[in-house]
N, C-alpha and C positions, 0 to 999 in steps of 0.2 A: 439705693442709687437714685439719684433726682436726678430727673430727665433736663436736659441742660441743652440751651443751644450748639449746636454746631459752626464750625465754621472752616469751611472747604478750602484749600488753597484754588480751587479750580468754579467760579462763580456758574451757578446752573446745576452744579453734579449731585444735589440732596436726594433726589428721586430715584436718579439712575444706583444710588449707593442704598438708598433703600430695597430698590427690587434687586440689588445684587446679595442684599442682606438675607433677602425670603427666599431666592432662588436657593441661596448656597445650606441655608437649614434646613429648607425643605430638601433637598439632594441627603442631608445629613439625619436625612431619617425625621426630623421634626415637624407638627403642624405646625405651619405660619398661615398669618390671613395674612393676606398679600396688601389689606389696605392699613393695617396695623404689626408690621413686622417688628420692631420693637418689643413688642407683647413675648418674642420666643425666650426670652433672656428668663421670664419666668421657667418654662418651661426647662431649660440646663437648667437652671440654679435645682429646680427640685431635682434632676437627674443625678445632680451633685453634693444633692443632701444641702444645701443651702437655704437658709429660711428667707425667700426674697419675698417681698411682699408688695402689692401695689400701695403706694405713699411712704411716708417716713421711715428707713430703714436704717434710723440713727444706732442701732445696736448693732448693723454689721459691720464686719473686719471689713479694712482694706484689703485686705488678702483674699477672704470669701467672694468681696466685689470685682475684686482680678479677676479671680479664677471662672466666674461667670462671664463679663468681658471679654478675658482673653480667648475662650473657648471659642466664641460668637467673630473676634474680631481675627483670631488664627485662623480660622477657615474660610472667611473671606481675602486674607492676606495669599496664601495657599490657590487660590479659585484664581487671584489677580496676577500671579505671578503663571498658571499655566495657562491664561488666558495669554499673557504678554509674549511668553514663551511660543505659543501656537500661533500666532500674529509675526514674531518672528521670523519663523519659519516657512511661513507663508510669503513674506518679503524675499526671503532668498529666494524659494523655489522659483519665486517668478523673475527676480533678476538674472536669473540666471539663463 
């Protein structure tokens, strides 16, 4: 997986999605260093028997690179949705 620029619908949000990155790993049982959260992706991939390695990982599956991915990127999805959820809820109570 080569580290690739991003690019936010929402200008500003790289940092905040980074420390939502470390929060929600480290909640998920994983070390993250909080100034290199990127770095955990190693850490699933070995949980997941995947051979990630830092630099050219031209021998892995797309599917291997999912499955690391998607682990890291479901539980930030997950984290954002009961955050939005609790935000909501918080709107009504007080309109009310």
């Amino acid at each position: 997986m080569a580290r690739r620029s991003r690019r936010y619908a929402v200008p500003g949000v790289a940092q905040g999605m980074q420390t939502l990155k470390a929060n929600v790993m480290k909640n998920e049982g994983y070390r993250v260093d909080p100034d290199r959260p990127d770095d955990v992706k190693y850490e699933v991939a070995k949980e997941l028997g995947i051979p990630l390695q830092p630099g050219n990982n031209g021998a892995l599956t797309t599917e291997s690179a999912g499955q690391v991915g998607g682990k890291i990127g479901g539980s930030m999805v997950r984290e954002m949705i009961r955050l939005a959820q609790e935000q909501l809820a918080n709107t009504e109570q007080q309109s009310r």
